[in-house]
VEXLOTOR-172653 format. One record per residue (C-alpha): residue in one letter; chain; x, y, z; residue number from 1. Coordinates in nm, 4 decimals. Example, Ala and Ser with C-alpha at 12.3 -4.5 7.8 and 13.67 -1.06 7.14 Angstrom:
<recs>
(rec A,A,(1.2300,-0.4500,0.7800),1);
(rec S,A,(1.3670,-0.1060,0.7140),2);
</recs>
This chain:
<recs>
(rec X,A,(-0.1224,-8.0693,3.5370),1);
(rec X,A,(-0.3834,-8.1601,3.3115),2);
(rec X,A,(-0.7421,-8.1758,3.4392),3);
(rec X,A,(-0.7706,-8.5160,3.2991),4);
(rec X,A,(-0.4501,-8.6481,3.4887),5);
(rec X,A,(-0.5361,-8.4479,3.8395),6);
(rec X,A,(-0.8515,-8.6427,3.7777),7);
(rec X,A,(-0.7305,-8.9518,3.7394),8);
(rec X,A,(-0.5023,-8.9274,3.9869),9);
(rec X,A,(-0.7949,-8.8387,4.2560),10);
(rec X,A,(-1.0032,-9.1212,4.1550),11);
(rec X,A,(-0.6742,-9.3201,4.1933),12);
(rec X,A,(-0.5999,-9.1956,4.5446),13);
(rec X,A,(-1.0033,-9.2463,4.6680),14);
(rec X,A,(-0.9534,-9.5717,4.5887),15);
(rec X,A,(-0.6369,-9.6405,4.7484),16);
(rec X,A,(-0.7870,-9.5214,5.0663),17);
(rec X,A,(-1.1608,-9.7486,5.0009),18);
(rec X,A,(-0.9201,-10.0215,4.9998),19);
(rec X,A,(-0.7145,-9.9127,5.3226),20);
(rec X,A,(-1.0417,-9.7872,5.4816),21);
(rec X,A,(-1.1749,-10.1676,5.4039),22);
(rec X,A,(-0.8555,-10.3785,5.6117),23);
(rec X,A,(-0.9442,-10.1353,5.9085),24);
(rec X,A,(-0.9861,-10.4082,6.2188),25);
(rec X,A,(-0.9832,-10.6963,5.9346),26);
(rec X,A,(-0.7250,-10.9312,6.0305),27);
(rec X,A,(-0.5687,-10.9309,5.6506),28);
(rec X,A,(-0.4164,-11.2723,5.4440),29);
(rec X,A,(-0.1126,-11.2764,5.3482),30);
(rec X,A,(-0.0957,-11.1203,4.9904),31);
(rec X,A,(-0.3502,-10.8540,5.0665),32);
(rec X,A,(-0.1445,-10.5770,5.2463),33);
(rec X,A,(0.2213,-10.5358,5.3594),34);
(rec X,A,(0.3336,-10.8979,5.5752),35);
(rec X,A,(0.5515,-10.5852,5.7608),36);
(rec X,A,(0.5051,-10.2513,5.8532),37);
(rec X,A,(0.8062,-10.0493,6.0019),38);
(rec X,A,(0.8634,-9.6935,6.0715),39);
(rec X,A,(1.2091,-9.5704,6.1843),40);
(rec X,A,(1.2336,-9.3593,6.5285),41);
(rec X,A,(1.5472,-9.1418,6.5666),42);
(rec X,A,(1.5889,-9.3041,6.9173),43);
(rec X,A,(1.4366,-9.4535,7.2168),44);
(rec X,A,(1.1961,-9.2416,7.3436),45);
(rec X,A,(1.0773,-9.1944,7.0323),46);
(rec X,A,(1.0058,-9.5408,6.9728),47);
(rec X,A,(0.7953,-9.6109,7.2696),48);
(rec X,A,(0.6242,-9.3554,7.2002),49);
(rec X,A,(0.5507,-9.4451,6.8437),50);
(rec X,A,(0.5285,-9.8330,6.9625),51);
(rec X,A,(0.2547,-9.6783,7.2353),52);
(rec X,A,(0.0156,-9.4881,6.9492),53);
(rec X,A,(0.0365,-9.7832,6.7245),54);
(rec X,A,(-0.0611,-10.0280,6.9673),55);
(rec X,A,(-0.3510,-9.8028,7.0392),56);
(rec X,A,(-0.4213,-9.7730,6.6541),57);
(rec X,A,(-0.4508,-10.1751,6.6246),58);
(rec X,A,(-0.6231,-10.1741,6.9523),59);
(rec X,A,(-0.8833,-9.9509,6.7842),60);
(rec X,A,(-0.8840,-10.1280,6.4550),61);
(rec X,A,(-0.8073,-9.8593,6.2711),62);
(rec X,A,(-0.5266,-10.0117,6.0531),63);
(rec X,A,(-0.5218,-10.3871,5.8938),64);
(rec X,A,(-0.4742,-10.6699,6.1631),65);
(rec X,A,(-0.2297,-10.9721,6.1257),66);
(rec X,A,(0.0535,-10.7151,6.0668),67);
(rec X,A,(0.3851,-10.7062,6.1845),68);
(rec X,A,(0.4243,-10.3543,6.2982),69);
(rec X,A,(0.7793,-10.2829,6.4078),70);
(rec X,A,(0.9408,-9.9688,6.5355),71);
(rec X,A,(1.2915,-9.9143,6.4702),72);
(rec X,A,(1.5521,-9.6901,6.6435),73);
(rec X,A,(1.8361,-9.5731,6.5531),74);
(rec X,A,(2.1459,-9.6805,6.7473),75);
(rec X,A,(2.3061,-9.4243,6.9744),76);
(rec X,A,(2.5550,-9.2164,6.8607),77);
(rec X,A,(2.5899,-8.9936,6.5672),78);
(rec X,A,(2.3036,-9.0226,6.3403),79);
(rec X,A,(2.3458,-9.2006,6.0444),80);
(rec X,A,(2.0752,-9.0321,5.8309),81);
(rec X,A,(1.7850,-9.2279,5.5970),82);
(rec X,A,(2.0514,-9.4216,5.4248),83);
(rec X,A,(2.2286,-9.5359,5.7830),84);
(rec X,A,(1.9095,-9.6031,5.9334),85);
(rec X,A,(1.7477,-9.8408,5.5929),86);
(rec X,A,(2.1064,-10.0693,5.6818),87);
(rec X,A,(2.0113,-10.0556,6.0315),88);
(rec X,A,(1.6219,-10.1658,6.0361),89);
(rec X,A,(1.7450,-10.4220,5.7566),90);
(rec X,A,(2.0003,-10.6330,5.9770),91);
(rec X,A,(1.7071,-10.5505,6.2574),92);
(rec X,A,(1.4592,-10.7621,6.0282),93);
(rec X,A,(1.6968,-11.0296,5.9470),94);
(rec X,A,(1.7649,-11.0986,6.3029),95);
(rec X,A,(1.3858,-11.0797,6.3687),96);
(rec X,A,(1.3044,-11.2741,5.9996),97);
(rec X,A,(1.5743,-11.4752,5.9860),98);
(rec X,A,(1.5478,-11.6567,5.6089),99);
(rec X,A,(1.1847,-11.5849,5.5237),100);
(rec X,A,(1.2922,-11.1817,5.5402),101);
(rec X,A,(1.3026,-11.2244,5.1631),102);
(rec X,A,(0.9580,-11.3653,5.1427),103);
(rec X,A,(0.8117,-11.0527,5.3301),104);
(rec X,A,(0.6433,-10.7739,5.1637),105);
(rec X,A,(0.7768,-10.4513,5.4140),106);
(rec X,A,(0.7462,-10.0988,5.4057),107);
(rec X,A,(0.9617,-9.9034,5.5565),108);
(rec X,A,(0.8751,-9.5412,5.6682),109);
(rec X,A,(1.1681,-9.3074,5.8032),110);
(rec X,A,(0.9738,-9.1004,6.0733),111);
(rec X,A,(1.3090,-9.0406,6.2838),112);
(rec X,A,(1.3472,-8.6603,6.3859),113);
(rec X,A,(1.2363,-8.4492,6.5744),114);
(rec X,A,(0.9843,-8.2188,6.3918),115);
(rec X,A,(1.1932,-7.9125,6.4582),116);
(rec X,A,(1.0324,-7.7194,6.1690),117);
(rec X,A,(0.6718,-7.8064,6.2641),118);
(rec X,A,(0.6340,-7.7430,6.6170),119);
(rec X,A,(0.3191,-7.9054,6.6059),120);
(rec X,A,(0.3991,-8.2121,6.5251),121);
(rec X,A,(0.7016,-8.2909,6.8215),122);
(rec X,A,(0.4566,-8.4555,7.0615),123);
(rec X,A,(0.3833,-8.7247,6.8597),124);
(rec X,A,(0.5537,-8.7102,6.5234),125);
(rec X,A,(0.4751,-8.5967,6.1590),126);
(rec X,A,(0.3861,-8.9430,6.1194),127);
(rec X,A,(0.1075,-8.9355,6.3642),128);
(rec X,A,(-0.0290,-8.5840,6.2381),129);
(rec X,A,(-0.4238,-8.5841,6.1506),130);
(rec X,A,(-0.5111,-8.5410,5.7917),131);
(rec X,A,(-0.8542,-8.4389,5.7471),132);
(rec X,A,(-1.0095,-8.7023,5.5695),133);
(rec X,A,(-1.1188,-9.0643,5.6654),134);
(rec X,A,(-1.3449,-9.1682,5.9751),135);
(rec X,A,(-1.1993,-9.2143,6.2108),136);
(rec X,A,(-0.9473,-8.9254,6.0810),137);
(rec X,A,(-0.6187,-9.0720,5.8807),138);
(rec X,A,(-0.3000,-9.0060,6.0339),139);
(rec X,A,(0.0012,-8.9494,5.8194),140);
(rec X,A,(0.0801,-9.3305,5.8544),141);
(rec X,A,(-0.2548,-9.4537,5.6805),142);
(rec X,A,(-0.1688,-9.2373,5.3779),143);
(rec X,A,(0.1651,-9.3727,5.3467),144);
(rec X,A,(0.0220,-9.7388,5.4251),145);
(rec X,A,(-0.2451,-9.6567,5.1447),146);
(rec X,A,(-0.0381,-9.5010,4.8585),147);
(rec X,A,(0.2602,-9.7165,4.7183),148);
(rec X,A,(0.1430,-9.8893,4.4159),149);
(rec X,A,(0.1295,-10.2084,4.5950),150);
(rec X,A,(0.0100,-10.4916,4.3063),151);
(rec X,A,(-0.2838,-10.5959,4.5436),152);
(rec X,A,(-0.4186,-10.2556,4.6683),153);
</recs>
């Protein structure tokens, strides 16, 4: 990589994360961040326990306010993979959305599994791991929240 695209591409990203860093605790309009924020869980458990740091994250303001943040399992059974679980958390929205669904601007984050090649990371999730940057620290989550090439951010 060039040094002129690695440095574009770091100016990019610190700005990307100003912007998140700026909707901390701000309750955000519609338009200015995601309308809904969901991250998959491979099952229950999982999901209240995802459901559980999240709340605390919105408690603490550190991510936007006036989001929807859900927290999707997968149904019992076999799992049914990223593919399986996108279907799933879809037909969860539309029951939840009903018609306006297509209105919404979502992101979707597949955090289901169980870490079983980072240790470190079961507890809570790979989602939830500290990256060292940000203050507070970003989690996983704010990075993805931060870096799609959303039109607004």
């Amino acid at each position: 990589m060039s040094n002129d695209c690695l440095r574009r591409l770091q100016t990019a990203t610190r700005e990307k994360l100003r912007r998140l860093n700026s909707l901390r605790g701000v309750e955000v309009l519609p338009g200015d961040f995601w309308d809904v924020v969901v991250v998959s869980a491979a099952d229950g458990s999982q999901r209240e326990a995802y459901e559980l740091q999240i709340r605390e994250k919105v408690q603490r303001k550190e991510l936007p306010l006036g989001v929807h943040y859900k927290v999707i399992a997968d149904p019992p059974g076999p799992k049914i993979g990223n593919g399986g679980s996108t279907l799933y958390a879809l037909q969860q929205l539309s029951d939840i959305f009903g018609k306006t669904l297509d209105k919404l601007k979502i992101i979707l984050i597949h955090a289901g599994g169980f870490s079983q090649r980072l240790p470190s990371a079961s507890a809570l999730g790979k989602i939830f791991m500290a990256v060292p940057l940000g203050d507070p620290v970003y989690q996983m989550l704010e990075l993805k929240l931060a870096m799609p090439n959303v039109p607004s951010l």
